[in-house]
Backbone as JSON Lines, residues from 0, in Angstrom:
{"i":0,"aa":"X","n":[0.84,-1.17,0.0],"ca":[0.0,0.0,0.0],"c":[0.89,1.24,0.0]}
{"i":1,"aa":"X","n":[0.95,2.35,-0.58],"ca":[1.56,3.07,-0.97],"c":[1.14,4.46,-0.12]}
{"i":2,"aa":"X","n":[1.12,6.22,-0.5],"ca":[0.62,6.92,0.46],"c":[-0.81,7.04,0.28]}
{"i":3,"aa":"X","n":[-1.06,7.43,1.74],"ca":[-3.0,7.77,1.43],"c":[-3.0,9.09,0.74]}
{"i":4,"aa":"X","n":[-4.07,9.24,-0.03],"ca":[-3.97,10.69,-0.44],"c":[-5.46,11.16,-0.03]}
{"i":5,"aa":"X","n":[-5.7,12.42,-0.12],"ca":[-6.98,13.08,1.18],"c":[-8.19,12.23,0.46]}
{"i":6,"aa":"X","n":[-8.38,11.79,-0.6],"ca":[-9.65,11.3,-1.17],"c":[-9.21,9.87,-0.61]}
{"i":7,"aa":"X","n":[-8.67,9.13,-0.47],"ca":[-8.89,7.86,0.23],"c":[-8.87,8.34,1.78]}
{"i":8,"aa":"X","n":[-8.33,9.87,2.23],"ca":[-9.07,9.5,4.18],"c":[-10.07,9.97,4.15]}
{"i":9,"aa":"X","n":[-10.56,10.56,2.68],"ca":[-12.37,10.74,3.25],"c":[-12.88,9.65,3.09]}
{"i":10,"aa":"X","n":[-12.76,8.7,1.9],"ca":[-13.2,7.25,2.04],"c":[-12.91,6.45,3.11]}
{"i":11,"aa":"X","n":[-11.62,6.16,4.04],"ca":[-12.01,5.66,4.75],"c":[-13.12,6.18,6.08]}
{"i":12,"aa":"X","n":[-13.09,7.68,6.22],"ca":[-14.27,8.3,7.14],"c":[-15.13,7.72,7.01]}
{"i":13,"aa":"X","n":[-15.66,7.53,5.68],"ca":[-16.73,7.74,5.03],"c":[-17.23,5.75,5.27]}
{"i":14,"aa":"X","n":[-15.73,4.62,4.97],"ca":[-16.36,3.66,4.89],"c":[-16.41,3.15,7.0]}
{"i":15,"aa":"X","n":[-15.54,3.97,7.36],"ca":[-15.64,3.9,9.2],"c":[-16.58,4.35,10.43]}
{"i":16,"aa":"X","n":[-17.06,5.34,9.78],"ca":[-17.92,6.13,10.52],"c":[-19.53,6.26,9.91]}
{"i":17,"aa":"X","n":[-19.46,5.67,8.66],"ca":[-20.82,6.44,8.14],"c":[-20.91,7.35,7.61]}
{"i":18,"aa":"X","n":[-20.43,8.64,7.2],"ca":[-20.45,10.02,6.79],"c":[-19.68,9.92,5.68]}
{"i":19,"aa":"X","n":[-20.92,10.81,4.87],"ca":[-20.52,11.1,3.41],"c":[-19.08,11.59,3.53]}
{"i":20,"aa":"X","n":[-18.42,11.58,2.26],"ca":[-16.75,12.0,1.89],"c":[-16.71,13.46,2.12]}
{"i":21,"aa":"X","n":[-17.57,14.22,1.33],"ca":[-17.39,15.77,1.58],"c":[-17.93,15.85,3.32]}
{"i":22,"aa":"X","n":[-18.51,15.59,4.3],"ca":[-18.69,15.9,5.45],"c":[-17.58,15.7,6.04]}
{"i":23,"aa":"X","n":[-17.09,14.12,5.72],"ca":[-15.77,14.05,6.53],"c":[-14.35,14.86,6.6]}
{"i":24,"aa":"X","n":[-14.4,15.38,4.84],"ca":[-13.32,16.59,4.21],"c":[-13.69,18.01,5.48]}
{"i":25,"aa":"X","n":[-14.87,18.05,5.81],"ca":[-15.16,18.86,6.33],"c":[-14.46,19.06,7.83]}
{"i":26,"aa":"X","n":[-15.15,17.75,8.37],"ca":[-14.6,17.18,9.6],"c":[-12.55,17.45,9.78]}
{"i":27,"aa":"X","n":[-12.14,17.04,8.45],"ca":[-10.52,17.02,8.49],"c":[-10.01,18.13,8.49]}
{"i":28,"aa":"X","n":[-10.58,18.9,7.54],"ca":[-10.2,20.12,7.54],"c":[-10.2,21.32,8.75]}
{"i":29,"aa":"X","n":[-11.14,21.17,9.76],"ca":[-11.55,21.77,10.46],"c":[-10.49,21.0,11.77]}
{"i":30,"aa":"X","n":[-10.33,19.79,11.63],"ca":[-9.22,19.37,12.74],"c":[-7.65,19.86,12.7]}
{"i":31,"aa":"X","n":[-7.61,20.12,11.4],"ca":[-6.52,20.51,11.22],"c":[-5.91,22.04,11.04]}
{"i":32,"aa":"X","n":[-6.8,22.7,10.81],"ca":[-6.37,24.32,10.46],"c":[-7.35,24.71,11.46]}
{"i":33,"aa":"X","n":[-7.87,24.06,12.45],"ca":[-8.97,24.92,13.59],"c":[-7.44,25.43,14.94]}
{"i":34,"aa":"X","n":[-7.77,25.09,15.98],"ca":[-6.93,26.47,17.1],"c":[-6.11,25.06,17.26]}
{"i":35,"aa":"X","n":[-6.01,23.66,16.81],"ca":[-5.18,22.72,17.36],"c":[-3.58,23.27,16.78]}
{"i":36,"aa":"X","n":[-3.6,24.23,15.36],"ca":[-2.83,24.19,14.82],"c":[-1.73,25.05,15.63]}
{"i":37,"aa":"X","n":[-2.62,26.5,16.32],"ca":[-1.99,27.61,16.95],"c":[-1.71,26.74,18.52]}
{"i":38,"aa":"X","n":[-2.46,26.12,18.83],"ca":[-2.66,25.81,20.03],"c":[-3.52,26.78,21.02]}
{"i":39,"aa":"X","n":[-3.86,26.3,21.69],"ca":[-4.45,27.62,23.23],"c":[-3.47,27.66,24.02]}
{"i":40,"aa":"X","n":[-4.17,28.74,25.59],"ca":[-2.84,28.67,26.19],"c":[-2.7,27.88,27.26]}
{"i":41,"aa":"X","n":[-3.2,26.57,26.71],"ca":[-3.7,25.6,27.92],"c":[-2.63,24.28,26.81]}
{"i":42,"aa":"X","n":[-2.51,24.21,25.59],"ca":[-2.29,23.25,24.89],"c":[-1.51,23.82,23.83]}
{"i":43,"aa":"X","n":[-0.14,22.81,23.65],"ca":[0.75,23.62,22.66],"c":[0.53,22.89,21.08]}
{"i":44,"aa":"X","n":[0.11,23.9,20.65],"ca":[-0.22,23.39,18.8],"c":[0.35,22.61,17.85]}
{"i":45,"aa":"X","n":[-0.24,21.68,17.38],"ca":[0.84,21.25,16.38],"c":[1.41,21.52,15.53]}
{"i":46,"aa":"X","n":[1.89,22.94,15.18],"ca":[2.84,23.55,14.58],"c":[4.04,23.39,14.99]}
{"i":47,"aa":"X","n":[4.12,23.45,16.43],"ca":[5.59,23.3,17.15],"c":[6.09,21.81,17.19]}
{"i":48,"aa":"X","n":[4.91,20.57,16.09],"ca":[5.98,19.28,15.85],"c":[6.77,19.51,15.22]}
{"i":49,"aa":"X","n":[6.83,20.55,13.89],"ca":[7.69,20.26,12.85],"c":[9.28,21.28,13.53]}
{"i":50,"aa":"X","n":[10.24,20.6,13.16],"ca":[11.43,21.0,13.73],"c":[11.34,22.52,12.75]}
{"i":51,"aa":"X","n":[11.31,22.71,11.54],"ca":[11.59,23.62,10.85],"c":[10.77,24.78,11.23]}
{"i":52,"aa":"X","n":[9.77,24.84,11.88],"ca":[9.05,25.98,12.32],"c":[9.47,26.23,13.73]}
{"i":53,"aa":"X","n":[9.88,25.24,14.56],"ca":[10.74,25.52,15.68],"c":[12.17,26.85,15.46]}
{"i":54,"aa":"X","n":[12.85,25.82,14.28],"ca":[14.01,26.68,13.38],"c":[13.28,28.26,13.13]}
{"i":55,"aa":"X","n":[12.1,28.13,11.91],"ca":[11.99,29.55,11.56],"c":[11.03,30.48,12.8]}
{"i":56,"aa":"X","n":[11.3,30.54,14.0],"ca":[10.54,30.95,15.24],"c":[11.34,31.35,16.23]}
{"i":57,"aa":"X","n":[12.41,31.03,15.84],"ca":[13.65,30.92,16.69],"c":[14.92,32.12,16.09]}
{"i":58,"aa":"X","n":[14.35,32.51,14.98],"ca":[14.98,33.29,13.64],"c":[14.35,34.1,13.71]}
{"i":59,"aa":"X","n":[13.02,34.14,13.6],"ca":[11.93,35.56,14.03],"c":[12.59,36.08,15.12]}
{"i":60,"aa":"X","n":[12.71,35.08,16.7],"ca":[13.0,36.04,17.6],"c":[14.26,36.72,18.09]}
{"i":61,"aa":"X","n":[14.94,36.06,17.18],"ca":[16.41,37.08,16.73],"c":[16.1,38.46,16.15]}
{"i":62,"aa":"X","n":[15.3,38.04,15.04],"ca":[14.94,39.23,14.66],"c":[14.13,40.56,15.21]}
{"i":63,"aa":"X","n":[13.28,40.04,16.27],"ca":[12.46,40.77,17.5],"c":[13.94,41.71,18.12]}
{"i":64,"aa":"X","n":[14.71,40.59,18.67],"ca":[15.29,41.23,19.61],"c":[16.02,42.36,19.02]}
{"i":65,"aa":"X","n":[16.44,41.94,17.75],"ca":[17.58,43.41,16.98],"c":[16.69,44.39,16.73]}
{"i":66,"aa":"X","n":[15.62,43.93,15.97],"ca":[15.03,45.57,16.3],"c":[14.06,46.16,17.03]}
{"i":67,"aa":"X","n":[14.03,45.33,18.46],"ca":[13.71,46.07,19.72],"c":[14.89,46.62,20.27]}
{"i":68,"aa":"X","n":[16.37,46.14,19.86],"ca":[17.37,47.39,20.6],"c":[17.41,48.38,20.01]}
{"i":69,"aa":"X","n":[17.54,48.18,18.51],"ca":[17.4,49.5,17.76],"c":[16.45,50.5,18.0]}
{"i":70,"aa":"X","n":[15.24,49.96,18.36],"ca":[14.47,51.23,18.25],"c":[13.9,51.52,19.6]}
{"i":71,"aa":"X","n":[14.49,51.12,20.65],"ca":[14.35,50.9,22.55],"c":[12.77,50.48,22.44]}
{"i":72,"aa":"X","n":[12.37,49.18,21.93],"ca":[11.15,49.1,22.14],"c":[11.04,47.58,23.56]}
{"i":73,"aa":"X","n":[10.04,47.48,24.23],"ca":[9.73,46.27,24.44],"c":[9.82,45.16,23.91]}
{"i":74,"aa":"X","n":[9.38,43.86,24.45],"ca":[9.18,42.85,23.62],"c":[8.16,42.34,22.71]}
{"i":75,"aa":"X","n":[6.91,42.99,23.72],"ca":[5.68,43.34,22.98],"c":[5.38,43.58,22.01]}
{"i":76,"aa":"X","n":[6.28,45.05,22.76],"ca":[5.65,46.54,21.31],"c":[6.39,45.97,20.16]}
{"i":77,"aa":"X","n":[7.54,45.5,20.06],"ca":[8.14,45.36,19.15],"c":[7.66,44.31,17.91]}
{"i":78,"aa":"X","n":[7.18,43.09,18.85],"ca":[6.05,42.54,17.89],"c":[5.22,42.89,17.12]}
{"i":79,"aa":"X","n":[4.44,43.73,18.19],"ca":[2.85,44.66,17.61],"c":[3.69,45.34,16.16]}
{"i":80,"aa":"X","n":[4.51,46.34,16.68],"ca":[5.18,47.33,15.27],"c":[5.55,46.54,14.37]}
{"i":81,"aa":"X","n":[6.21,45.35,14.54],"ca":[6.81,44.44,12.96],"c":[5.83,44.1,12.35]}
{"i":82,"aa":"X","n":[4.48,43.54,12.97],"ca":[3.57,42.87,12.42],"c":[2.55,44.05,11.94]}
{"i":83,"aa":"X","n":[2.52,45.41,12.23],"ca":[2.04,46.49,11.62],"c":[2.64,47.03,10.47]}
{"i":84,"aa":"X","n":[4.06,46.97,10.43],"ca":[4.81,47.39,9.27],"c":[5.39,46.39,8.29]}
{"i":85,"aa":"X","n":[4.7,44.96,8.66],"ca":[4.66,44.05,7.7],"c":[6.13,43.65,7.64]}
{"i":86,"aa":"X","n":[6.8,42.98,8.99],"ca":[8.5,43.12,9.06],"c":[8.63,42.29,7.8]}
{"i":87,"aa":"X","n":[9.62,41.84,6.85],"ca":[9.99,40.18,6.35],"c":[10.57,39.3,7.5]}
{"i":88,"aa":"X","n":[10.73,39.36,8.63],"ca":[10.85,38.3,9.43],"c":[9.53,37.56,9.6]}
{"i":89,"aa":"X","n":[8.5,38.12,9.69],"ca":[7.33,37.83,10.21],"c":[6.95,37.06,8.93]}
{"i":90,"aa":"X","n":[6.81,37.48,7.85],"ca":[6.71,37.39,6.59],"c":[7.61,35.57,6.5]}
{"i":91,"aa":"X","n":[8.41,35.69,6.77],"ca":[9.26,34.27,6.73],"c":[8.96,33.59,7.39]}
{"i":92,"aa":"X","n":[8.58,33.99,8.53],"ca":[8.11,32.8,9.48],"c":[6.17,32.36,9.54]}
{"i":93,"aa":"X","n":[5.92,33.24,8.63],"ca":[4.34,32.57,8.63],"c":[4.66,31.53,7.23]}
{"i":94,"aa":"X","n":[5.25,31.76,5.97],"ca":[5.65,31.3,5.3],"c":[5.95,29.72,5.76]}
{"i":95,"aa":"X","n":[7.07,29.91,6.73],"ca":[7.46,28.45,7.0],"c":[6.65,27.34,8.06]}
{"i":96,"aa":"X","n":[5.6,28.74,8.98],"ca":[4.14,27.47,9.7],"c":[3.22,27.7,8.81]}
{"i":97,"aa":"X","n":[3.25,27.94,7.27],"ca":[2.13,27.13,6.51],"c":[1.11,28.33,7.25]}
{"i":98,"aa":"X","n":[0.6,29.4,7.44],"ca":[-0.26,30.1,8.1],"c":[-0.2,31.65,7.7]}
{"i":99,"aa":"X","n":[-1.22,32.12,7.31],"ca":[-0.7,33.5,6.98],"c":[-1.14,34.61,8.26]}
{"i":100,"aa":"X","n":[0.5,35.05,8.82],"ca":[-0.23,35.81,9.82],"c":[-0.38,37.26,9.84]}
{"i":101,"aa":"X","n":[-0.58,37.63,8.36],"ca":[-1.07,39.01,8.13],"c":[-2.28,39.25,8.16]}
{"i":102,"aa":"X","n":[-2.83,38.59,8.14],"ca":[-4.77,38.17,8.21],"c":[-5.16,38.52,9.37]}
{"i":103,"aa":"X","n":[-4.28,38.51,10.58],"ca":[-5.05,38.81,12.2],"c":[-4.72,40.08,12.35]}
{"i":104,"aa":"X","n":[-5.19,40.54,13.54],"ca":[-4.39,41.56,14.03],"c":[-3.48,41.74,14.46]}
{"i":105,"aa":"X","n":[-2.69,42.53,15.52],"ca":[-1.31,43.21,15.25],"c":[-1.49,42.58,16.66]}
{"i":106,"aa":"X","n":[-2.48,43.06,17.47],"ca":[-2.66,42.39,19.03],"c":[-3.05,41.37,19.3]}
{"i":107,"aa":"X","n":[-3.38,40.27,18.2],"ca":[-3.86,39.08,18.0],"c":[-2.6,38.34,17.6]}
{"i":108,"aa":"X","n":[-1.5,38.46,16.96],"ca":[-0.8,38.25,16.93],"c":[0.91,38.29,18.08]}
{"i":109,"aa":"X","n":[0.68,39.35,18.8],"ca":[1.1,40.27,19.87],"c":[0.93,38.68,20.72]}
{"i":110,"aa":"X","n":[-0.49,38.47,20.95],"ca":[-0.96,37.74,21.84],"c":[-0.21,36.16,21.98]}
{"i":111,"aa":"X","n":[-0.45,35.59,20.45],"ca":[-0.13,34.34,20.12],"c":[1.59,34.47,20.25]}
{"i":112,"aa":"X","n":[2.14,35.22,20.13],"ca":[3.62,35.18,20.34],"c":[4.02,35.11,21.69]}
{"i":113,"aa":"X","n":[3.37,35.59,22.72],"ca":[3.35,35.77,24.13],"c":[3.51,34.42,24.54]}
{"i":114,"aa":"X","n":[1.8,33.81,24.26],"ca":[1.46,32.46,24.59],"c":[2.61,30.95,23.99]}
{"i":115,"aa":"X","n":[2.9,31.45,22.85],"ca":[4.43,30.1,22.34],"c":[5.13,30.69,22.99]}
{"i":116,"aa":"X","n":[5.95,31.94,23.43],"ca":[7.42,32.29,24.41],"c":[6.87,30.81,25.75]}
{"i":117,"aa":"X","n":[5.97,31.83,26.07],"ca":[5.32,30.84,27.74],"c":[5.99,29.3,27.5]}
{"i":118,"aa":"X","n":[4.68,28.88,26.32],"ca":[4.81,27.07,26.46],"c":[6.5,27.04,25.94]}
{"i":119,"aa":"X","n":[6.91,27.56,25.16],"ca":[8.46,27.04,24.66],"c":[9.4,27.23,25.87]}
{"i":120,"aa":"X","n":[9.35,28.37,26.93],"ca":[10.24,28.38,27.77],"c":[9.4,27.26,28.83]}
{"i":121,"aa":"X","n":[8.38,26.45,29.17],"ca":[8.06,25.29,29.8],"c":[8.77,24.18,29.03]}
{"i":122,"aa":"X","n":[8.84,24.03,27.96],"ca":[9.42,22.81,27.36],"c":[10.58,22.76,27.28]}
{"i":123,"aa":"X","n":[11.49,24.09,27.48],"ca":[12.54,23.73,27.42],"c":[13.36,24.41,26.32]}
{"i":124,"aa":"X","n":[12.96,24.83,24.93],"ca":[13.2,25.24,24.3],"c":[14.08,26.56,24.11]}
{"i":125,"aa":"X","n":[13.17,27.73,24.88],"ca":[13.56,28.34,25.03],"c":[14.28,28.99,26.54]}
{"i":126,"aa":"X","n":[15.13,29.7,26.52],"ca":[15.84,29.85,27.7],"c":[14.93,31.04,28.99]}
{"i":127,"aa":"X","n":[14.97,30.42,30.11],"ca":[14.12,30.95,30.97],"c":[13.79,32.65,30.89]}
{"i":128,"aa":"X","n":[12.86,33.33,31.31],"ca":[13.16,34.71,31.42],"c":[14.05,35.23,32.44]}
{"i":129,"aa":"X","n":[15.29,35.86,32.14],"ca":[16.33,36.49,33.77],"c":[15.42,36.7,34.78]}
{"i":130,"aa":"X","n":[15.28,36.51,35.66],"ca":[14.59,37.62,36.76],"c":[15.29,38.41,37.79]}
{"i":131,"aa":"X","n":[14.88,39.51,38.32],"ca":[15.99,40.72,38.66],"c":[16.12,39.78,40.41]}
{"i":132,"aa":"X","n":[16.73,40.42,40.53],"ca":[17.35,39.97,41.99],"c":[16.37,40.28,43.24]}
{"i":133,"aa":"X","n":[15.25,41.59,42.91],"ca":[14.04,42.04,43.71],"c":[13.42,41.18,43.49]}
{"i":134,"aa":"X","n":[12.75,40.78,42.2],"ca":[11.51,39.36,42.07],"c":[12.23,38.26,43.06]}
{"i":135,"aa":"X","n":[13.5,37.87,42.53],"ca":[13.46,36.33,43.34],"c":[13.84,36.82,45.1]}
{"i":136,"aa":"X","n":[14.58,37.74,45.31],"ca":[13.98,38.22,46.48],"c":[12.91,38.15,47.32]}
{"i":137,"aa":"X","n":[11.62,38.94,46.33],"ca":[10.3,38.64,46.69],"c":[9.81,37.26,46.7]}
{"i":138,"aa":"X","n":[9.45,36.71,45.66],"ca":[9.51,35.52,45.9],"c":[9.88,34.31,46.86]}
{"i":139,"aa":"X","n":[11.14,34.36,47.01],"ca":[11.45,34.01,48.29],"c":[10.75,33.89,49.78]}
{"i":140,"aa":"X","n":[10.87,35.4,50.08],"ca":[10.18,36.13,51.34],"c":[8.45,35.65,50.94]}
{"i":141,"aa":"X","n":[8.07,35.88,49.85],"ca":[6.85,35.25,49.58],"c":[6.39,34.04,50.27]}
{"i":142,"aa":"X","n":[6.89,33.38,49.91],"ca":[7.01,31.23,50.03],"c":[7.5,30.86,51.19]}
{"i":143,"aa":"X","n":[8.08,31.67,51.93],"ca":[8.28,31.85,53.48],"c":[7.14,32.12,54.15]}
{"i":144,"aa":"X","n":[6.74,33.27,54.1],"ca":[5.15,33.66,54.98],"c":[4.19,32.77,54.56]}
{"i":145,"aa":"X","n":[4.14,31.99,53.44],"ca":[3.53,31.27,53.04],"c":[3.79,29.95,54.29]}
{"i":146,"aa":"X","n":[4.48,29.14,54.27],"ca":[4.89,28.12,54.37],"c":[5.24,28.68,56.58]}
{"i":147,"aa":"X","n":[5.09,30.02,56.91],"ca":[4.92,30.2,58.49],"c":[3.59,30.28,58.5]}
{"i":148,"aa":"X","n":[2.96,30.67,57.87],"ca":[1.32,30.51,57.72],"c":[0.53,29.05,58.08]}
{"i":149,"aa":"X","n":[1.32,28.67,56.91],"ca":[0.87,26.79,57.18],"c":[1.34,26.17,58.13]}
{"i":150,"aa":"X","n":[2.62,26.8,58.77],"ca":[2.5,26.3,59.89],"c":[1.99,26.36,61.49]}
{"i":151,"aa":"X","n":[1.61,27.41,61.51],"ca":[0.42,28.28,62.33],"c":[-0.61,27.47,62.54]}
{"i":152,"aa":"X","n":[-1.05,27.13,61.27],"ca":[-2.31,27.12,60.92],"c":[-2.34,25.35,61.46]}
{"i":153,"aa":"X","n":[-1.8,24.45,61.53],"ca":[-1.38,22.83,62.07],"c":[-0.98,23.39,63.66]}
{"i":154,"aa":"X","n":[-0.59,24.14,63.86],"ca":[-0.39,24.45,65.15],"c":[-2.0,24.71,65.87]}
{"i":155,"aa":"X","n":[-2.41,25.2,65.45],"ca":[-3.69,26.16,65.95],"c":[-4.96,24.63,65.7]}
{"i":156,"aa":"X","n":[-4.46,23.22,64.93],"ca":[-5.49,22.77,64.55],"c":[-5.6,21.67,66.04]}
{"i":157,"aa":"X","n":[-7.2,21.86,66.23],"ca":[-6.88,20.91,67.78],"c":[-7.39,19.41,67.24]}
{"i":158,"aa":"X","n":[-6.4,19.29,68.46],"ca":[-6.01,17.61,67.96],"c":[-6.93,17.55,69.2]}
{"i":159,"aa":"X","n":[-8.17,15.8,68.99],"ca":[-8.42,15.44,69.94],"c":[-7.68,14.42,70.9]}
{"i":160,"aa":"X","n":[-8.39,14.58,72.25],"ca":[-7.48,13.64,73.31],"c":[-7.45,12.38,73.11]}
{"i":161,"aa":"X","n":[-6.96,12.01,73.92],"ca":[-7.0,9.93,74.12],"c":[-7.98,10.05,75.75]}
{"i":162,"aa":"X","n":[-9.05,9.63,75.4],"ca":[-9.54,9.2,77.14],"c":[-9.15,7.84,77.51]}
């Protein structure tokens, strides 16, 4: 057996499930270019299987960072402005996830870049955010009062007697 091509996986839909070929085209299509592709920010998309969009995402945010020094912008803003002035980084990298992301907005896009930094620095991918020496400071002192709290709180809990 050789490759499937999309008219034999609507036939098999079609001979597995019951449902006509064009419903099931329907069904495929919609599994595949619906939010599984972007992911949410609960679930990372299957765009980030293919190594080469890992590659061209990783090249975009080279490109973020040079011209957020150049022009003292955020990490944000700097998104929002490339994807308003139509960078060719952006341009290359929708190119290479198969997705055109000139079609959304500037803060819709803003958004979805936020949400892959997040999941890629959980997986590993990308390298943690620095944090200043006040956050983990705080933090710290945080998870302390936390953790004298809880113990207060087992202190204060009455235990009954033995008669």
């Amino acid at each position: 057996m050789g490759k499937l091509s999309w008219n034999d996986l609507r036939l098999i839909y079609e001979g597995q499930y019951g449902v006509e070929a064009d419903e099931a085209s329907k069904w495929i299509a919609k599994e595949l270019f619906s939010k599984n592709w972007f992911g949410t920010p609960d679930k990372v998309g299957r765009m980030w299987q293919d190594i080469e969009v890992c590659i061209a995402y990783s090249e975009f945010l080279i490109e973020v960072d040079k011209f957020k020094k150049k022009n003292r912008y955020t990490e944000t803003a700097a998104i929002e402005v490339m994807h308003e002035q139509k960078h060719p980084a952006i341009r290359a990298f929708a190119t290479e996830a198969k997705h055109g992301m000139f079609g959304m907005s500037s803060k819709r896009f803003r958004n979805l870049c936020s949400q892959w930094n997040k999941q890629l620095r959980h997986a590993g991918f990308l390298k943690p955010k620095p944090q200043s020496e006040y956050t983990r400071k705080s933090l710290i002192a945080a998870a302390k009062r936390v953790e004298k709290k809880l113990s207060k709180s087992k202190l204060l809990v009455k235990r009954p007697t033995k008669k």
